[in-house]
N, C-alpha and C positions, 0 to 999 in steps of 0.2 A: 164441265169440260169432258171429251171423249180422247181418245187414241184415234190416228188414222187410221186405224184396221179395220174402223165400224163405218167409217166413212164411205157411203153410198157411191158408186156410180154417176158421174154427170153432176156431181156436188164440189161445192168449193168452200175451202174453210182456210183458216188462218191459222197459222203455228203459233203455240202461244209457250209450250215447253217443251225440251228435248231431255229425257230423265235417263241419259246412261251417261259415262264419262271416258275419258280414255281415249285412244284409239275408236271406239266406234263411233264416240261422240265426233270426233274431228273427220272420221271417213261421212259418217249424216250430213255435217255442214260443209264440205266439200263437194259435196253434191248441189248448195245450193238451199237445203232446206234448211233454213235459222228460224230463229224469231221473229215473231212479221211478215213471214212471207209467203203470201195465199197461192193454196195448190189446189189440183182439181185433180181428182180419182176419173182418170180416162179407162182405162181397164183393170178387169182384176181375169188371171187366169184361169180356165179351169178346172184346178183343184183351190183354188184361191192362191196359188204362192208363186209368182208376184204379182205385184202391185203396180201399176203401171200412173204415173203422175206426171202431171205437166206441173213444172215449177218454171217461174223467170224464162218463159218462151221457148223451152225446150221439156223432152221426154226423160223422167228417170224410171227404171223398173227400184224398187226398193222391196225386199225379204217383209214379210208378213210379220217376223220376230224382230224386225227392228222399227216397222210400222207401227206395233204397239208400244213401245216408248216413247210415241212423239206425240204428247198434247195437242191439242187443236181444237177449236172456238168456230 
């Protein structure tokens, strides 16, 4: 398994863990991104920070530092 931050361009992958808890954990999956459920890295910025993702049919930008806490297959 890798983190979303490695996660290429025009690639799609599947959430397979979210490793923070808390508050950050419940703002990640109020976005949409749980377990299960395949995102595709539409953009990344140019500095890289953010992260631009299509989840469940819509766009989230997501921080680069919470991008690398979430698992993905």
């Amino acid at each position: 398994m890798r983190n979303l931050k490695d996660v290429a361009v025009g690639e799609t992958v599947v959430i397979k863990k979210i490793n923070v808890t808390g508050d950050v954990k419940r703002r990640i999956m109020d976005m949409g991104l749980t377990k299960g459920a395949p995102v595709t890295v539409r953009k990344v910025a140019p500095l890289g920070d953010p992260i631009e993702l299509n989840v469940r049919n819509y766009e989230v930008s997501l921080r680069k530092a919470d991008a690398e806490n979430i698992l993905v297959e």
